[in-house]
One Martini backbone bead per residue (centre of mass of N, CA, C, O) as a GRO file, in nm:
protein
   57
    1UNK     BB    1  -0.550   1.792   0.154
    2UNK     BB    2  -0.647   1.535   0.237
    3UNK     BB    3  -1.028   1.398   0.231
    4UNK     BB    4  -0.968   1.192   0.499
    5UNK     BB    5  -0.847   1.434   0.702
    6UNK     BB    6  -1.069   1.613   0.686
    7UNK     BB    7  -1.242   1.419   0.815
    8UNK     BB    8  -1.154   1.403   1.052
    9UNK     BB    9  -1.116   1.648   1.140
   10UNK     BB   10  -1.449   1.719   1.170
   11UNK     BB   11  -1.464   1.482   1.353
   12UNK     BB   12  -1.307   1.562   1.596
   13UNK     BB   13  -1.420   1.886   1.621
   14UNK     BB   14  -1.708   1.750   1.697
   15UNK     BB   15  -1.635   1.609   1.960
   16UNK     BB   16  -1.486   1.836   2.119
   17UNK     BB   17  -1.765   2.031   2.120
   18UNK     BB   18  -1.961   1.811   2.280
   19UNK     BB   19  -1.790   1.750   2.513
   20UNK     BB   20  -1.784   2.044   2.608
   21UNK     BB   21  -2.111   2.139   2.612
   22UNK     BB   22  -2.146   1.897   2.787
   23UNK     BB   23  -1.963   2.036   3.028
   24UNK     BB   24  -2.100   2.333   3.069
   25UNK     BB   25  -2.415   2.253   2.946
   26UNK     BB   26  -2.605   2.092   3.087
   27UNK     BB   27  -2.887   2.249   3.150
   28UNK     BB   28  -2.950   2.210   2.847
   29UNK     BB   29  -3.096   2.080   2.618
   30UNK     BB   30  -3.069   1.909   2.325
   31UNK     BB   31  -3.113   2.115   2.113
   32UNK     BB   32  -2.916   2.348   2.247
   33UNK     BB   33  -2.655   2.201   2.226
   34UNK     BB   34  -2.661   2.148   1.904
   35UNK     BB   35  -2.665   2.411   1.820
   36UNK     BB   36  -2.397   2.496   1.973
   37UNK     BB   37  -2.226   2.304   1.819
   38UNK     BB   38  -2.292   2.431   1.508
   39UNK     BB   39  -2.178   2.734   1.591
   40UNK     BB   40  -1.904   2.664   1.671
   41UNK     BB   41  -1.792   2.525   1.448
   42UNK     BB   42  -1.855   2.771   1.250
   43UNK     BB   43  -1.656   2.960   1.433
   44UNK     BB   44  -1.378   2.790   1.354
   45UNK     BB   45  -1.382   2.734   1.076
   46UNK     BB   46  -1.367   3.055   0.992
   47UNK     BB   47  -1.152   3.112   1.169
   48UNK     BB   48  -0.951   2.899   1.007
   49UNK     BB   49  -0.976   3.045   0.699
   50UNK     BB   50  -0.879   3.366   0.814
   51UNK     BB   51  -0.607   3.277   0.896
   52UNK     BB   52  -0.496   3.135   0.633
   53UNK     BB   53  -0.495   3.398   0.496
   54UNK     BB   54  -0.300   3.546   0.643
   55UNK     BB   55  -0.060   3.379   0.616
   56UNK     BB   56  -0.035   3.412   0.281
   57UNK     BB   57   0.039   3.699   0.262
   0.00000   0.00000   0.00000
């Protein structure tokens, strides 16, 4: 894949873990949202890399 499409895709799926976050989790403090929106990307990225795996072999 093209390297500013890899970053759109990463772009956008910052924002739309950000608006779920934020619309779930209103009463979590400004830091406590931001981690889960870290730890959120972070397990969505992991898995579509081992579902891509799997896909290929």
């Amino acid at each position: 894949m093209k390297k500013w499409l890899e970053t759109l895709a990463l772009i956008t799926l910052v924002i739309i873990l950000r608006l779920l976050v934020n619309f779930f989790f209103p009463e979590i403090p400004y830091w406590g949202r931001f981690l889960l929106t870290v730890i959120l990307g972070v397990l969505v990225i992991v898995s579509l890399y081992f579902m891509n795996r799997k896909i290929r072999r």
